[in-house]
C-alpha positions, 0 to 999 in steps of 0.5 A: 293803303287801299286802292278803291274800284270805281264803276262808272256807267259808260252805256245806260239801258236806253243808249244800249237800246239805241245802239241796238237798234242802230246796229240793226239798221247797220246789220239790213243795210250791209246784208240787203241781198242775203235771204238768210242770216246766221246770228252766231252768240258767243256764250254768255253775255255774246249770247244775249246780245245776239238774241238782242240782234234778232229781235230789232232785225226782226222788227226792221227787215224781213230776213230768215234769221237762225241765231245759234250759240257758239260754246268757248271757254273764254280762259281756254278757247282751243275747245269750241263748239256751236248748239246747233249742227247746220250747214254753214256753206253759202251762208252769211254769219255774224258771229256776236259778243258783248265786249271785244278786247283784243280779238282773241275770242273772236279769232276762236270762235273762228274756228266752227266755222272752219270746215265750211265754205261761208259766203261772208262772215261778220263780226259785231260787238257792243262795245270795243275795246282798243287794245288788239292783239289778233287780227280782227276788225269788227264790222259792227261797234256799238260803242268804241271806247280807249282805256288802259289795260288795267280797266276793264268793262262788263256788260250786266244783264237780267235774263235777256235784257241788257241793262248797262255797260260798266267800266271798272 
């Protein structure tokens, strides 16, 4: 017997919208004193949304905004690098993914920063996961859902634009 995948739409383009922008708000208000802000994509989809991020920060305070890519392998993450070479002493980063399931990625891309002396670092996904297994507690949630191990969730996008939240 066939087991048949069904694909139900947990986010929609406009509640992504609205989770953007609300995260945004989130994003100013927790980091009102800083001049600068470090917006840090994980590749793919973490990339896109943090190109998201930028943009309603843009539209809602008047930070300098650096947004950055940080390249891992997702199946393999001990190799990771960022696009950009930067001095990360002093400065506030925000590392961005779409989806966090256990905070193993996460913990990763941790580790550019390593060598640095940030002042703060945050973390912000758009949709969490409940199934930790590394010590990482997002600071910004735009959706946070329960499901089993055997679910799964994808965020689908067209070029830059986040066009649903899928869980399988």
């Amino acid at each position: 017997m066939e087991t048949v995948q069904t694909k139900n739409c947990i986010l929609n383009k406009l509640a992504i919208a609205q989770k953007m922008k609300r995260m945004a708000l989130e994003v100013a208000e927790q980091n009102l004193d800083e001049g600068e802000l470090i917006i840090a994509g994980i590749n793919g989809n973490g990339e896109i949304v943090a190109r998201n991020l930028t943009k309603e920060l843009n539209s809602v305070y008047s930070f300098q905004i650096q947004t950055i890519t940080i390249n891992i392998n997702k199946k393999d993450p001990l190799q990771v690098s960022i696009n950009e070479s930067l001095d990360f002493n002093g400065k506030s980063i925000i590392i961005v993914d779409d989806v966090a399931n256990t905070g193993r990625i996460i913990l990763y891309a941790l580790k550019v920063f390593l060598n640095y002396r940030p002042k703060k670092i945050q973390t912000l996904v758009l949709v969490e996961r409940s199934h930790k297994l590394f010590p990482i507690q997002n600071d910004y949630t735009g959706l946070s859902i329960a499901t089993t191990l055997q679910e799964h969730i994808a965020v689908e996008t067209q070029g830059d634009e986040i066009t649903g939240a899928w869980l399988y």
